[in-house]
ROTIZA-892603 format. One record per residue (C-alpha): residue number from 0; residue in one letter; chain; x, y, z. Coordinates in steps of 0.05 Angstrom, whole numbers, plus 5000, padded with zeros to 4 digits. Example, Ala and Ser with C-alpha at 12.3 -4.5 7.8 and 13.67 -1.06 7.14 Angstrom:
<lotis>
LOTI     i   aa   ch     px     py     pz
LOTI     0    A    A   5246   4910   5156
LOTI     1    S    A   5273   4979   5143
</lotis>
This chain:
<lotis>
LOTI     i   aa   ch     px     py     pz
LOTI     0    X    A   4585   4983   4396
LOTI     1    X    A   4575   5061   4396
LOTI     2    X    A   4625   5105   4366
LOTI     3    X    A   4700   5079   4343
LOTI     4    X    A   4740   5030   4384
LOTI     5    X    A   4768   5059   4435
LOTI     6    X    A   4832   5045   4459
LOTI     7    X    A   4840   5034   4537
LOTI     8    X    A   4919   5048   4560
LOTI     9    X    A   4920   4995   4622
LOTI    10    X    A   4965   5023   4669
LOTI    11    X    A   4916   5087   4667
LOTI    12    X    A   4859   5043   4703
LOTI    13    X    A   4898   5018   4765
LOTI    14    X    A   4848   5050   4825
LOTI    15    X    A   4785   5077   4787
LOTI    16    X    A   4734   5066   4811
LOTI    17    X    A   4682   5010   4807
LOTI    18    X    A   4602   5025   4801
LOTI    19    X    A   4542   4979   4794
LOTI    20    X    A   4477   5007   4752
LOTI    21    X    A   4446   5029   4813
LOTI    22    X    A   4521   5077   4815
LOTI    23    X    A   4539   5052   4886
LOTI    24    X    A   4615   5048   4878
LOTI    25    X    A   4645   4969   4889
LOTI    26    X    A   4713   4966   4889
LOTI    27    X    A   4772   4997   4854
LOTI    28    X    A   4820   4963   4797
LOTI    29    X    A   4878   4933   4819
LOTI    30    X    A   4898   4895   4745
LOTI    31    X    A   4871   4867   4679
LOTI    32    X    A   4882   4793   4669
LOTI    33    X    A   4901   4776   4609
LOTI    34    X    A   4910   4703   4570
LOTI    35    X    A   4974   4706   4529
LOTI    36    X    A   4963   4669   4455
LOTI    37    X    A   5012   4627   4416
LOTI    38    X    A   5059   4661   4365
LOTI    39    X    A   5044   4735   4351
LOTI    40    X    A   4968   4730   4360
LOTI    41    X    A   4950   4791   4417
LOTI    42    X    A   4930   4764   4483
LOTI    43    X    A   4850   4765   4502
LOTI    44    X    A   4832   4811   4556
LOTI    45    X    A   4795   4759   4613
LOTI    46    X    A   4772   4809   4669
LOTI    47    X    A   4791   4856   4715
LOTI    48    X    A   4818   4840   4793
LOTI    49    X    A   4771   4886   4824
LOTI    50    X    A   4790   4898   4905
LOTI    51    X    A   4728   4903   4941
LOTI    52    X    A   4720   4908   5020
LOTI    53    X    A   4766   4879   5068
LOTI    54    X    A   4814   4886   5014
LOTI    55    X    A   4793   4820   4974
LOTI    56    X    A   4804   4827   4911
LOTI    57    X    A   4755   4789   4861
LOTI    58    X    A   4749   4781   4792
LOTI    59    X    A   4701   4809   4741
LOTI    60    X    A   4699   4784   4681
LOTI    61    X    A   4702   4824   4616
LOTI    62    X    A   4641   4802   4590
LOTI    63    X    A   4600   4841   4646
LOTI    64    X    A   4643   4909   4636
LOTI    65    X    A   4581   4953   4609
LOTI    66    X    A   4624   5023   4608
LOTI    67    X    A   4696   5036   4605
LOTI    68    X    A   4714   5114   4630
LOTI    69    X    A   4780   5152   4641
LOTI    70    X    A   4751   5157   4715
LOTI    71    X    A   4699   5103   4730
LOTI    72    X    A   4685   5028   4699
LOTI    73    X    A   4619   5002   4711
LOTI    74    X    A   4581   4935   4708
LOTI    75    X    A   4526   4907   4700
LOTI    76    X    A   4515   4885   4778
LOTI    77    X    A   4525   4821   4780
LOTI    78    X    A   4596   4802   4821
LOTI    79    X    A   4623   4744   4848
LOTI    80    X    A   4654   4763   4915
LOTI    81    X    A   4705   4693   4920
LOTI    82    X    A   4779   4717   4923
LOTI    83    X    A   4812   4716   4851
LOTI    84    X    A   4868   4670   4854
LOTI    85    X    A   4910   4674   4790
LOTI    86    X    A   4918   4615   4745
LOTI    87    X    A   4981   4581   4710
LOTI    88    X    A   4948   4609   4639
LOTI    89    X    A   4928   4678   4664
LOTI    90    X    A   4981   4741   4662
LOTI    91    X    A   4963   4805   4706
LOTI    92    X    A   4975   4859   4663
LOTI    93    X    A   5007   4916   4714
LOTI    94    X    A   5037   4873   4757
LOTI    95    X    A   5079   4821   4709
LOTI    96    X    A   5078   4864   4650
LOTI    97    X    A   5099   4937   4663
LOTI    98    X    A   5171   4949   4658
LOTI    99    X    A   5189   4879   4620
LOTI   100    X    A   5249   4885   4575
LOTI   101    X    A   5214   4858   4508
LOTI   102    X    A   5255   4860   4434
LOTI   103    X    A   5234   4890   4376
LOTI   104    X    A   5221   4838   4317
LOTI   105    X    A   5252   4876   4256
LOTI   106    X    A   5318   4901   4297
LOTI   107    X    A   5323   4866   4350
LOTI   108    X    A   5336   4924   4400
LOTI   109    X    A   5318   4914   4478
LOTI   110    X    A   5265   4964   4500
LOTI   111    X    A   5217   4972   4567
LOTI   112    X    A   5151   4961   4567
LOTI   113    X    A   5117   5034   4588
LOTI   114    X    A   5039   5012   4573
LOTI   115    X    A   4996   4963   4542
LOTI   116    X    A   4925   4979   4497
LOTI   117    X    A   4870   4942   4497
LOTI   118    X    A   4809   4950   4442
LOTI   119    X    A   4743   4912   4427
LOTI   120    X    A   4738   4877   4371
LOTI   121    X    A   4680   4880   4320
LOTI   122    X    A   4659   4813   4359
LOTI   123    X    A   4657   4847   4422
LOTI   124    X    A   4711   4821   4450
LOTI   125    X    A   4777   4855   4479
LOTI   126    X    A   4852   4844   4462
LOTI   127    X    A   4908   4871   4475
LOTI   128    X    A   4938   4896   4410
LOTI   129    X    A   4987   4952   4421
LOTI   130    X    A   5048   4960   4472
LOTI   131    X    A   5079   5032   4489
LOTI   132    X    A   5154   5029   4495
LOTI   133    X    A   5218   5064   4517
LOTI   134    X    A   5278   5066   4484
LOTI   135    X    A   5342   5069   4526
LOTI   136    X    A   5341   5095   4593
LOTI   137    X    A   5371   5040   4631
LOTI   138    X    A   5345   5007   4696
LOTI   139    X    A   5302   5039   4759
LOTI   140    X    A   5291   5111   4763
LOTI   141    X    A   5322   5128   4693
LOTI   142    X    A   5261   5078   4655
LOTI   143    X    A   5227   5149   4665
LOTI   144    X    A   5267   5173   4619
LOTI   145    X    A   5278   5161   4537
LOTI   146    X    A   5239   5156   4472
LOTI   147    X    A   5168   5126   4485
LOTI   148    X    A   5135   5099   4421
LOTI   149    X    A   5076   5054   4404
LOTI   150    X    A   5080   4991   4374
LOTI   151    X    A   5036   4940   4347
LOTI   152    X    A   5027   4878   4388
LOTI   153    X    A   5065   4828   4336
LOTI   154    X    A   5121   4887   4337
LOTI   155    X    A   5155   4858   4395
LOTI   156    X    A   5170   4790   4427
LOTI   157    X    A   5194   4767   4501
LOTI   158    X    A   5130   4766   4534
LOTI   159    X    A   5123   4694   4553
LOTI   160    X    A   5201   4692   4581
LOTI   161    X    A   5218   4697   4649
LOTI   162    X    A   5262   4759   4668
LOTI   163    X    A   5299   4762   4723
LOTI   164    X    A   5322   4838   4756
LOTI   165    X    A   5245   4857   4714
LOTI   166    X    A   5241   4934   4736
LOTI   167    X    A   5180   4967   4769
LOTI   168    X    A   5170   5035   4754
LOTI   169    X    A   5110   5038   4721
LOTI   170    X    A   5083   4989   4770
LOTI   171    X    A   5099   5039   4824
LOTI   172    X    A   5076   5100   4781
LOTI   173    X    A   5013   5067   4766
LOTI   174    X    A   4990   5058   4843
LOTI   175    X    A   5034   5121   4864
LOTI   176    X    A   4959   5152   4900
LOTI   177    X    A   4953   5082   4932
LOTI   178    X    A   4948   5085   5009
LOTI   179    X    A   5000   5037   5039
LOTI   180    X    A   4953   4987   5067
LOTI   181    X    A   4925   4983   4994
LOTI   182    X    A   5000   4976   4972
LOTI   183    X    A   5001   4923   5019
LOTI   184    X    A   4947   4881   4999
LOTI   185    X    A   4971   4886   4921
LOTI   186    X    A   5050   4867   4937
LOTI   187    X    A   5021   4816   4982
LOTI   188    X    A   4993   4780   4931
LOTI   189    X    A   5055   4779   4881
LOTI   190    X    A   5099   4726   4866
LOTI   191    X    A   5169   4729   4914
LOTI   192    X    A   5206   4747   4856
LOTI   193    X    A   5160   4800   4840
LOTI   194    X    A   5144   4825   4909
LOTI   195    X    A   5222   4833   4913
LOTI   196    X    A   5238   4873   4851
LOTI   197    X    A   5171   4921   4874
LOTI   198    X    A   5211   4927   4943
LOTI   199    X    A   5267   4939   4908
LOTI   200    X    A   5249   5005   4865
LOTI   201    X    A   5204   5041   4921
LOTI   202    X    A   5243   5096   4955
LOTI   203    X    A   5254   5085   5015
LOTI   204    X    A   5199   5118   5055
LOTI   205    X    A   5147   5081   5006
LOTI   206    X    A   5174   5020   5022
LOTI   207    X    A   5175   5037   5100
LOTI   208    X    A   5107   5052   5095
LOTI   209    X    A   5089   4996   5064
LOTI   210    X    A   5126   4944   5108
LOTI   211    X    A   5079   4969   5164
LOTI   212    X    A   5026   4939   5142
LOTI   213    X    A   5050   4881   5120
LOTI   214    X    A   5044   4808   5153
LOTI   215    X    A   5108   4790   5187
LOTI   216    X    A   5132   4739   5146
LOTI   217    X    A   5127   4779   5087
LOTI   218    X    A   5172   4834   5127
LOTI   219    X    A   5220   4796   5137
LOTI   220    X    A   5218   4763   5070
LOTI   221    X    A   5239   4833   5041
LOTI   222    X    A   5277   4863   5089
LOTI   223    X    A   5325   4788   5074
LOTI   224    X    A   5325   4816   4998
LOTI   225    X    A   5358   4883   5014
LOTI   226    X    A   5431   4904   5028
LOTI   227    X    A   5449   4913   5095
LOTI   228    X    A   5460   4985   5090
LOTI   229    X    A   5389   4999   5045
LOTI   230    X    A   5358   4953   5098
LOTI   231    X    A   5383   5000   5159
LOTI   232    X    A   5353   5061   5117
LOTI   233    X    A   5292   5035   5107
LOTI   234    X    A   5284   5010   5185
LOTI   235    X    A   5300   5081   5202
LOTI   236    X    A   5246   5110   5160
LOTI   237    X    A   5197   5064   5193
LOTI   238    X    A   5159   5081   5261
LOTI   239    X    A   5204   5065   5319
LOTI   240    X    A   5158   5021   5343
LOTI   241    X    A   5142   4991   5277
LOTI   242    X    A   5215   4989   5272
LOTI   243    X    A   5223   4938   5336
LOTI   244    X    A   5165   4894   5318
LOTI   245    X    A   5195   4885   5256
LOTI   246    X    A   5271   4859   5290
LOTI   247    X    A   5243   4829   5343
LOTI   248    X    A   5220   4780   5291
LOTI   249    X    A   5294   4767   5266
LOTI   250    X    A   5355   4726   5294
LOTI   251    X    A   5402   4764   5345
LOTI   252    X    A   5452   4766   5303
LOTI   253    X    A   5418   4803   5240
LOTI   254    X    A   5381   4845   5285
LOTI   255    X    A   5443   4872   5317
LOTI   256    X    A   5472   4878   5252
LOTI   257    X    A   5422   4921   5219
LOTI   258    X    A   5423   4965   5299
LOTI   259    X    A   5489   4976   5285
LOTI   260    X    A   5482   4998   5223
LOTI   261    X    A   5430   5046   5231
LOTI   262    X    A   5446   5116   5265
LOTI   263    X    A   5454   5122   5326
LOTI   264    X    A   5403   5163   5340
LOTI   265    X    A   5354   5126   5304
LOTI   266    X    A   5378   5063   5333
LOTI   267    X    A   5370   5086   5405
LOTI   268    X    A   5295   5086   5405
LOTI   269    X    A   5286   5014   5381
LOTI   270    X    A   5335   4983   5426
LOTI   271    X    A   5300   5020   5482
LOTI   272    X    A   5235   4988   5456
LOTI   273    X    A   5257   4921   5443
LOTI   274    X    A   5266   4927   5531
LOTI   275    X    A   5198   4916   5542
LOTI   276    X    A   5153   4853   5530
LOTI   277    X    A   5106   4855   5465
LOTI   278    X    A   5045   4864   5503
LOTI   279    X    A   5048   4920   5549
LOTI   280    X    A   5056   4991   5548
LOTI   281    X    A   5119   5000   5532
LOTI   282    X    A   5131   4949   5475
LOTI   283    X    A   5061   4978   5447
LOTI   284    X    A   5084   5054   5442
LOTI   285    X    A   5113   5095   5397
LOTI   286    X    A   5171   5146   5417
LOTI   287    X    A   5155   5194   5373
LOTI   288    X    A   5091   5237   5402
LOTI   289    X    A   5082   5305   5386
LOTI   290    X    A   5120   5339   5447
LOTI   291    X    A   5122   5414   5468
LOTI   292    X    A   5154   5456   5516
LOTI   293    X    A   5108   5498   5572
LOTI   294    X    A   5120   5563   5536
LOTI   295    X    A   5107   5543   5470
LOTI   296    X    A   5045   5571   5438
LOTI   297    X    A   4982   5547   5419
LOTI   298    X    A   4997   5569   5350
LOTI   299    X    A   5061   5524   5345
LOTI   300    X    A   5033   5466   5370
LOTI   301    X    A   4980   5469   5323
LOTI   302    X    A   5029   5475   5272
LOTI   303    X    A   5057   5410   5297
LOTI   304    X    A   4993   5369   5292
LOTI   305    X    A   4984   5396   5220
LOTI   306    X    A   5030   5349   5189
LOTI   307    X    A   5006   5302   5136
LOTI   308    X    A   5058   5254   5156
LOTI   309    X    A   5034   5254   5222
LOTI   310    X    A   4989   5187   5246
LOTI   311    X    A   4921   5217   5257
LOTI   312    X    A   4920   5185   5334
LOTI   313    X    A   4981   5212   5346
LOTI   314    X    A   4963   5286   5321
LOTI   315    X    A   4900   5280   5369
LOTI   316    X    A   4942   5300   5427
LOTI   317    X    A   5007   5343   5445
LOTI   318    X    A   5050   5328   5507
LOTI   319    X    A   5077   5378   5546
LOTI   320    X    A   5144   5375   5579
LOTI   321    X    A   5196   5407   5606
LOTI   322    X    A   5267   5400   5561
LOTI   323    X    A   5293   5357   5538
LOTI   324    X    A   5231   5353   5497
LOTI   325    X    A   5252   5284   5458
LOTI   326    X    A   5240   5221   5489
LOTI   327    X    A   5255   5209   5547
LOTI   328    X    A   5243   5274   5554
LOTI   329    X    A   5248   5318   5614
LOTI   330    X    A   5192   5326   5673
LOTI   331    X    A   5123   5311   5639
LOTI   332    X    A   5070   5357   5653
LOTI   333    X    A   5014   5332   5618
LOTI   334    X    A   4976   5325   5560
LOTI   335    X    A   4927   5382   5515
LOTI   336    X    A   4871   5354   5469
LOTI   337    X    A   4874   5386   5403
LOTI   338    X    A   4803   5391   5409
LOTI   339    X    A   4820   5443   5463
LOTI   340    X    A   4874   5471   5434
LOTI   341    X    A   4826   5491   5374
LOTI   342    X    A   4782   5540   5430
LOTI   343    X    A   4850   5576   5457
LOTI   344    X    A   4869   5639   5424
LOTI   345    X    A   4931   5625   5377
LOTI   346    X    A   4984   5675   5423
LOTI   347    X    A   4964   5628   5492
LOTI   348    X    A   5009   5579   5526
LOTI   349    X    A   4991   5508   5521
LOTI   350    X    A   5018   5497   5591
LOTI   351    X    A   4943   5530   5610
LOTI   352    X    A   4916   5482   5570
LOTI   353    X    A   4947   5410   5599
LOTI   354    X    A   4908   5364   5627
LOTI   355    X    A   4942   5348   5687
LOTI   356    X    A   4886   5302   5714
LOTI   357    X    A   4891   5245   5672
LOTI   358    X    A   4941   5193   5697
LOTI   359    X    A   4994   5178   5648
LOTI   360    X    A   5007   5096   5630
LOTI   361    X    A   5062   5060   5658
LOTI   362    X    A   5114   5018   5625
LOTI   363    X    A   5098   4946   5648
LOTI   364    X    A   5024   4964   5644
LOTI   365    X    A   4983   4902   5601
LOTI   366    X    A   4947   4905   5537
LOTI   367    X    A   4883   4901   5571
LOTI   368    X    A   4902   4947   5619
LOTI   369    X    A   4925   5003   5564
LOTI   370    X    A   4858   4980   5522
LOTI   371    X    A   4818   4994   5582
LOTI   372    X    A   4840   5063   5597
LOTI   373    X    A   4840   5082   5523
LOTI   374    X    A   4763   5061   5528
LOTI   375    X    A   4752   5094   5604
LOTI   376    X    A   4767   5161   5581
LOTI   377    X    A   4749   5162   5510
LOTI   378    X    A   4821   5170   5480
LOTI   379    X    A   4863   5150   5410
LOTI   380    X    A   4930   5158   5441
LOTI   381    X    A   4960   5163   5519
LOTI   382    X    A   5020   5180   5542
LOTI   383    X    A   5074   5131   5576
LOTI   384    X    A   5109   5153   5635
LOTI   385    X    A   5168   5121   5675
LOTI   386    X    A   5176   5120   5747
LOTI   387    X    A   5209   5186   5750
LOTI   388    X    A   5162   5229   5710
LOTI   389    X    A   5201   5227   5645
LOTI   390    X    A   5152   5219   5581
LOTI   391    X    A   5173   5156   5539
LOTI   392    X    A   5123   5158   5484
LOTI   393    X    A   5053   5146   5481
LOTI   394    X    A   5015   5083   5457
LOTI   395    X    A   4957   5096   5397
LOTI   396    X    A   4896   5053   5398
LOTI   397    X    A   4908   5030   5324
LOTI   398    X    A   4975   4992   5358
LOTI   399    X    A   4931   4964   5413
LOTI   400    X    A   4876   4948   5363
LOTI   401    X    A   4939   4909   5317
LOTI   402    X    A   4946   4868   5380
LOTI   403    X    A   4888   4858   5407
LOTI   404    X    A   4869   4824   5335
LOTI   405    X    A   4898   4753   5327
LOTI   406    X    A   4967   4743   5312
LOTI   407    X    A   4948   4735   5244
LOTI   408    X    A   4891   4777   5227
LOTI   409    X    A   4939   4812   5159
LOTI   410    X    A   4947   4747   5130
LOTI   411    X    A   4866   4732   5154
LOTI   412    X    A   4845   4789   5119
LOTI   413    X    A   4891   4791   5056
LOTI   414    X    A   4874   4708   5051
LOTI   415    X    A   4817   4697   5062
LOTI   416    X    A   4773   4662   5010
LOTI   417    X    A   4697   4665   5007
LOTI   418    X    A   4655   4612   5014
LOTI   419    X    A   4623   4628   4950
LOTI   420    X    A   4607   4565   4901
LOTI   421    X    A   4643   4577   4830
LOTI   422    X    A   4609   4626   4776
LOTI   423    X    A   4601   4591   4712
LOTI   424    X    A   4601   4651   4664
LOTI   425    X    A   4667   4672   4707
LOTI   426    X    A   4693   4595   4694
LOTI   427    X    A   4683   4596   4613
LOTI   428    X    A   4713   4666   4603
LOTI   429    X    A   4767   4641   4636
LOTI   430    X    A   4773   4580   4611
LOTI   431    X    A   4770   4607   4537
LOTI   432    X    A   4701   4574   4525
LOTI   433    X    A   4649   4629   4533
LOTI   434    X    A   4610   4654   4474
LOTI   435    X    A   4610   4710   4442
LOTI   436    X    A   4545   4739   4453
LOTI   437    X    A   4544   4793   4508
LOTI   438    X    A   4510   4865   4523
LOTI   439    X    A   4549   4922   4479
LOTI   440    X    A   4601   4959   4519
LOTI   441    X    A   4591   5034   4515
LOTI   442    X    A   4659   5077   4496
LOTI   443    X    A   4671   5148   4524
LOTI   444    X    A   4669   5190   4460
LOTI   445    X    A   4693   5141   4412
LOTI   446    X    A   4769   5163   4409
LOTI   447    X    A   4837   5142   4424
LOTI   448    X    A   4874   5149   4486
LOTI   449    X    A   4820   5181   4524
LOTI   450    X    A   4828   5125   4588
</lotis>
């Protein structure tokens, strides 16, 4: 092995990147697996759960790791692409580690697990033999905060116990650049008890965003683990829409409960959505387009379409009508194509820009009907419109693309298992039984702490 050991900090490798020798990029790391040992011997490092495309994530064992970097892993190209499925003997590292209340073996005193180290070994192989702690700071938010020290492996003990109430900052801090969908896939996977306590510690647009793109069972799983009143905050940080599909799926009762919880003015958009039927226009929309008044500028709707937060069909398109300008708004006028809003001069009206020759979609319109308009003219988004020309919202083809999709096609992508036969390298590593007689892994620079 070149240079000193180098000691890898775990948490640091959640989402770097994954290259083969040819340096086409994989996947990205979503955990280290890890087989815990009997009495205070440091648990051997198995592999990595690598998430390659559709969001599968696979495992790669140790043993083909060639280099180890603070912003790329690679290996050396040979990747067996069947879904990891954790065993009874294996431990994921970030996910059932981080945030563990462990006990230090000379005093006794409770502290939270910050980080764990891994090195190699002068036989090549990798354990993990230090844990970074923090003393005090109490539960959620305030784990961020306290002494943080590094300990030798054999310095603590509580590992192997189940905790119940575990917190998940560092979880959360260590896939804080995650996209949702990502988020998704990795809280997915979890244990319930796990998958709870995660739900538990994101704020509560995280969590919104997350819930989105979750299957519906598993929405409804969480949103049964929160109080009422954190439950009605996080429904009103969801999408409206998003929002509805999510209580439609829940008994009358508990769905008028959480309605009435929520405020009223976030509340009045969903019930008007729960109105329609699933699959037409107006269960399908969103109310929350980007709407403008006649005399607003080009310049300030612009301005509106610039927001990150903003769905990137929805901030294709601006709707123009007269006030009231939220949903249902007052007489719609018609719709400007940011596209063409990008050729006006900054100081001119949008209401020169509208298209006013594009029929708005109705209500009680189908799926196929919206899907077939969307495709006719080319569009992400179109606007819904009621009987008497009032704008209701406007119906994005990623929702019409989420329903056009079978019913399950989350839990079809997140589940689904590759036909691939067994690997039998993959099979002895995990199993304990493979040799000790691999390529060299190369270290950046040879120091600590530099992953």
């Amino acid at each position: 092995m070149s240079g000193s050991p180098t000691r890898v900090f775990i948490a640091r490798l959640a989402g770097i990147a994954v290259f083969d020798p040819a340096g086409d990029q994989v996947g990205r790391v979503r955990d280290v697996v890890v087989a815990l040992r009997l009495g205070a011997k440091p648990p051997r490092v198995l592999g990595l759960v690598v998430e390659v495309q559709p969001r599968r994530p696979v495992f790669l064992p140790i043993t083909r790791v060639t280099v180890i970097e603070s912003d790329a892993i690679v290996f050396n190209g040979r990747l067996n692409v069947r879904r990891f499925q954790q065993r009874e003997s294996e431990t994921l590292v970030i996910a059932e580690m981080l945030d563990r209340t462990v006990k230090l073996t000379e005093t006794g005193e409770a502290v939270s697990v910050v980080d764990v180290a891994m090195e190699p070994t002068r036989t090549r192989d990798w354990l993990v033999n230090k844990v970074a702690v923090r003393r005090g700071g109490g539960r959620g938010l305030r784990r961020r905060h306290g002494e943080v020290f590094v300990v030798d492996w054999d310095a603590v003990t509580g590992f192997s116990a189940v905790e119940h109430g575990q917190g998940a900052a560092g979880v959360i801090a260590a896939f804080e650049k995650m996209k949702p969908a990502d988020l998704a896939n990795f809280v997915h996977d979890l244990p319930e008890k796990r998958r709870a306590e995660i739900a538990l510690a994101l704020d509560d647009e995280r969590l919104a965003d997350v819930l989105e793109e979750l299957p519906d069972d598993d929405q409804v799983e969480i949103l049964g683990k929160l109080e009422v009143e954190r439950a009605a905050d996080v429904l009103e940080a969801m999408g409206p829409d998003d929002a509805a599909d999510l209580l439609g799926e829940l008994p009358t009762d508990q769905r008028e409960q959480l309605l009435t919880r929520m405020e009223p003015q976030e509340a009045a958009p969903v019930r008007r959505l729960l109105t329609y039927q699933d699959d037409t226009a107006g269960g399908l929309m969103t109310t929350d387009p980007v709407i403008v008044s006649p005399d607003a500028s080009v310049a300030d709707a612009l301005a509106q379409i610039r927001n990150p937060d903003l769905n990137p069909a929805l901030a294709a398109q601006v709707y123009v009508c007269r006030p009231p300008t939220e949903t249902p708004t007052g007489r719609y006028l018609g719709t400007v194509h940011f596209q063409r809003l990008l050729r006006e001069p900054p100081s001119s009206l949008v209401s020169g820009s509208v298209d006013s020759e594009l029929d708005p979609l109705r209500p009680t319109m189908t799926l196929e009907a919206v899907a077939t308009f969307l495709a006719t003219y080319n569009l992400v988004a179109g606007a819904v419109v009621d009987e008497n020309g009032h704008l209701l919202g406007a119906v994005t083809i990623d929702d019409v693309l989420d329903h056009l999709l079978p019913e399950d096609w989350r839990e079809t992508v997140m589940d689904a298992t590759a036909e691939e036969t067994a690997d039998p390298e993959e099979e002895a590593v995990r199993s304990g039984e493979f040799p000790v007689v691999r390529d060299e892994i190369e270290t950046p620079n040879g120091t600590e702490g530099t992953t």
